[in-house]
C-alpha positions, -999 to 999 in steps of 0.1 A, spaced: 320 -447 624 294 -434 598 308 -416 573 288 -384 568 282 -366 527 272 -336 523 248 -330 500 224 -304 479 228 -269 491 244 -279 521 276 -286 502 277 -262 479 271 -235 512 303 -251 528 322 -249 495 310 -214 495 324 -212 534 356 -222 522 367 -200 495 355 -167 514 380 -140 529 409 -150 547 395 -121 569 369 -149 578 387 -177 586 396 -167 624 362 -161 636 351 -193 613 375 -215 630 367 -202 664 331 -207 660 337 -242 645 359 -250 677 331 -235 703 305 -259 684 329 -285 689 332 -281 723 293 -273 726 286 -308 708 313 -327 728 296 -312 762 259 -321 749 269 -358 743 276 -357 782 235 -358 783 229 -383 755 215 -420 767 228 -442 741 206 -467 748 175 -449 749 189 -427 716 180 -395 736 193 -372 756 184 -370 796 173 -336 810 152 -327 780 122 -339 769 114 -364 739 105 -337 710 138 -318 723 156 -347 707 145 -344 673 159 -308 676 194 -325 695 193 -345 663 188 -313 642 218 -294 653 238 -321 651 231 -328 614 232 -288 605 269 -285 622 276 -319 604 267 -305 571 292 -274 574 320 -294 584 319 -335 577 353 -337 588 352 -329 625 313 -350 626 330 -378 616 352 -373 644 329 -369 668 315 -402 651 280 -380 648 268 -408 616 270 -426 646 248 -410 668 224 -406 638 222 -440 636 217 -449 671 189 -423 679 167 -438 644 170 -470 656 163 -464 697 147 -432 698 110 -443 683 112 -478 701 128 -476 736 106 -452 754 75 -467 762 59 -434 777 29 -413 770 32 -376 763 5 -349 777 6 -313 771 -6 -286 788 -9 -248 784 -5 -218 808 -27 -187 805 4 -175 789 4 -201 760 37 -216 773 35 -253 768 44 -279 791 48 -314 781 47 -343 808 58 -378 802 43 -409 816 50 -446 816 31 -468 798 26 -509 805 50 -527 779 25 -545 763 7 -513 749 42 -497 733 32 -515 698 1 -490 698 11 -462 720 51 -453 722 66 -436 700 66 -465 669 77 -448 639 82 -414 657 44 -405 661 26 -400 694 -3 -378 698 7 -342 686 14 -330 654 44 -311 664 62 -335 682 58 -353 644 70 -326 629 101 -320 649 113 -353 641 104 -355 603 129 -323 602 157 -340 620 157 -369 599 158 -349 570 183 -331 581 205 -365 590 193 -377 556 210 -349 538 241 -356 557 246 -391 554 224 -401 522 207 -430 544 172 -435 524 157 -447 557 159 -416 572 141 -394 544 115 -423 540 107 -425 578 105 -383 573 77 -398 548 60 -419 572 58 -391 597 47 -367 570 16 -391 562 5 -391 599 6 -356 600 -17 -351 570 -41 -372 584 -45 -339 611 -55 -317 583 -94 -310 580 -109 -279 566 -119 -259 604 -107 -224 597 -107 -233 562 -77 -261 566 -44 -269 584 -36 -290 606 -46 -296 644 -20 -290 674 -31 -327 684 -49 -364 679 -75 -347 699 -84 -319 669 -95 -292 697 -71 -264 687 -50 -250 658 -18 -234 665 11 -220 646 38 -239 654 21 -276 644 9 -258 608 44 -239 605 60 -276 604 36 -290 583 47 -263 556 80 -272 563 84 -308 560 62 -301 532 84 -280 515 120 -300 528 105 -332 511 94 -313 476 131 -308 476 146 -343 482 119 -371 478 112 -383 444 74 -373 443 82 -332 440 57 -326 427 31 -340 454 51 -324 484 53 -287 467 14 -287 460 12 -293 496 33 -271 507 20 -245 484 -16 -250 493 -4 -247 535 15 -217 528 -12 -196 510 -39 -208 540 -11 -199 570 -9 -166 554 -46 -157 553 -51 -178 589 -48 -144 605 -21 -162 628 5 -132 612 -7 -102 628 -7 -65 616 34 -62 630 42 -91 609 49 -114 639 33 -146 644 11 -154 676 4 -188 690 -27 -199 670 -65 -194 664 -98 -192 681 -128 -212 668 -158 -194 675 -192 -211 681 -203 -195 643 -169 -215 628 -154 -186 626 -113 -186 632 -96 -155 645 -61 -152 657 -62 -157 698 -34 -129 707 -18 -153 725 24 -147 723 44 -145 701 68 -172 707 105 -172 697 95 -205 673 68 -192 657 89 -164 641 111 -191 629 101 -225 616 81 -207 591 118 -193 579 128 -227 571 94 -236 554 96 -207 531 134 -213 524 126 -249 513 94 -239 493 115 -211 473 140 -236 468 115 -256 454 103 -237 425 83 -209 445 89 -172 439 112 -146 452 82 -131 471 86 -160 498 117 -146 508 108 -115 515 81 -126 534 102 -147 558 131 -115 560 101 -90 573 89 -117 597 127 -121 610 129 -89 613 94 -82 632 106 -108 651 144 -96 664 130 -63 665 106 -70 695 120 -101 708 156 -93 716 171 -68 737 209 -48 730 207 -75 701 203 -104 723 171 -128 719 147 -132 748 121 -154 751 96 -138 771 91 -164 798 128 -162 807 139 -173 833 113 -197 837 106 -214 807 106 -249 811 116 -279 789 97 -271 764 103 -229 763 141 -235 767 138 -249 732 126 -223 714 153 -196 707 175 -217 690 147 -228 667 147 -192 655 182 -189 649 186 -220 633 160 -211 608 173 -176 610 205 -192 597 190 -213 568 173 -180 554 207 -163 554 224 -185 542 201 -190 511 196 -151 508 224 -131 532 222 -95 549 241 -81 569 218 -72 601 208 -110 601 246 -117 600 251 -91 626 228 -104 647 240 -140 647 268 -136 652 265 -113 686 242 -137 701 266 -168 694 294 -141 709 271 -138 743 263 -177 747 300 -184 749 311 -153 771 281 -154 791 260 -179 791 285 -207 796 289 -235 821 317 -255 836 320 -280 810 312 -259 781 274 -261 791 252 -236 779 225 -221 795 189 -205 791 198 -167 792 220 -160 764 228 -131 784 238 -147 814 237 -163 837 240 -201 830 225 -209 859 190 -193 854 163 -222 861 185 -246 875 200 -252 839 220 -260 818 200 -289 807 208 -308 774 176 -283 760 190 -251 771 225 -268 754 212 -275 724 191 -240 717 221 -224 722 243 -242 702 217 -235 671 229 -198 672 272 -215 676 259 -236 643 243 -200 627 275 -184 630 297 -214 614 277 -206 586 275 -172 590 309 -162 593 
């Protein structure tokens, strides 16, 4: 077994945890038990040798990893019993190697994203794969560089923050100056979205506060954060749509497309981080209006909807609990009540509702588990980011 640390803000949250009210402590220890559960069911899914987990695609794994190192940091004691060091381990090691496939995305008229995997012949892995955890979008990068950052702060293992590094590099080599800078969605630098900019400010931002070149990572993260704000990709009701039109003149406007669970919440996590790295008090009320722009139209009798539901594929089942888990690192850095409110009810439904035999969670947090043929180990794992929210939240 791994032993796990807690470290940074992450341990000094959990001390927090621990010396609230004893009024707590029940619905603390019940959520803690239901994430328990949750992770012990989601393990049902995980390859060992592949270091993924079937039924989900490849970038759904870097957010498996995610929620595994988030419940890790609020309780060490019960990860190391579920030996989740472990599982850390094994997914760095396997995960970027063992795949040799191709990734393709596609989008609906919609702006829902499909990703498709393909095989690839052996002797091309070296240059194609996954080596190093970087294939041919941004995002997929992105989501990768966060979950070993996240295992990093958990364990301490320096090869996890310097592979969050590597990643990081990759990704900056997407950044040009169409629409006036950020980054491209992929390799193939046709369109700019939010979600592959939101997670260049926030592994930005997350490595200003833990590698040993601050300074480098904040000016980044600084610089991506004042052009995502005047990108026009944050419309007049402070939500965030998918991304921009480039016009034949140059000219970038925001492309109405919709506005996507995700896209209301990485940027969260990237403002959290950048606050916590020196910026100013203004970043955090910037992420609480877009939270609450965003459960304000994207939930229903305080229960978040994605608006594809109940067909939203791999890739759309993901996206909910990306919200709450950023959702929960911007309470837990600056708490109110509604957010607390609202965390909590939706971790409430998931279990009463949207749960399988096995402790499987589903899709609609609503109900039923069943909706598109789930649970799959992405449904699983969204869901248990809102279980996770609510450890911390309670």
């Amino acid at each position: 077994m791994v032993n796990l640390r807690a470290v940074g803000s992450f341990a000094t949250r959990a001390a927090l945890l621990a010396s609230s009210q004893l009024s707590e402590r029940a619905d603390r220890a019940t959520y803690t038990q239901n994430s328990v559960d949750a992770i012990k069911a989601l393990q049902t899914w995980y390859d060992s040798g592949t270091g993924l987990w079937t039924s989900t695609g490849w970038w759904n794994g870097g957010n498996c990893l995610t929620v595994l190192a988030d419940f890790s940091a609020l309780n060490a004691n019960e990860a190391n019993k579920l030996n989740l060091g472990g599982v850390f381990a094994n997914t760095f090691q396997n995960a970027q190697r063992s795949t040799a496939m191709a990734v393709v995305k596609t989008m609906s008229p919609s702006g829902l994203m499909t990703s498709s995997y393909s095989a690839i012949a052996a002797r091309d892995l070296a240059e194609r794969g996954f080596a190093g955890f970087i294939n041919d979008y941004y995002d997929d990068e992105g989501w990768w560089a966060l979950g070993l950052i996240r295992a990093y702060d958990v364990t301490g293992e320096n090869a996890y923050l310097q592979m969050a590094e590597s990643i990081f590099e990759d990704m900056k080599g997407g950044t040009d100056n169409t629409c006036g800078g950020g980054i491209w969605w992929s390799k193939e630098k046709k369109y700019k979205n939010a979600i592959a900019n939101e997670l260049y400010l926030s592994v930005a931002a997350s490595l200003a506060n833990r590698a040993s070149n601050k300074q480098y990572y904040k000016d980044i993260a600084t610089q991506q954060w004042a052009w995502f704000k005047g990108s026009g990709m944050i419309n007049s009701n402070n939500r965030i749509n998918d991304g921009l039109n480039i016009g034949s003149d140059g000219k970038c406007t925001n492309n109405g497309q919709n506005e996507w669970t995700y896209n209301q919440g990485v940027v969260l996590g990237g403002l959290v981080e950048l606050y916590r790295a020196g910026g100013g008090a203004d970043l955090l009320a910037q992420a609480k209006t877009i939270a609450r722009a965003a459960i304000s139209k994207l939930s229903q009798d305080g229960i978040l909807h994605e608006s594809c539901e109940p067909n939203c594929g791999a890739d759309g089942a993901q996206f909910k609990g990306i919200f709450m888990r950023n959702l929960h690192y911007l309470q837990s850095t600056s708490p109110e009540s509604d957010f607390k409110t609202f965390i909590m009810a939706n971790a409430d439904s998931i279990w009463s509702k949207d749960r399988a035999d096995g402790n499987k969670l589903g899709l609609v947090w609503s109900g039923p588990p069943s909706a598109e043929n789930g649970p799959t180990a992405g449904t699983h794992s969204s869901a248990m980011d809102a279980l996770v929210a609510a450890v911390a939240a309670a």
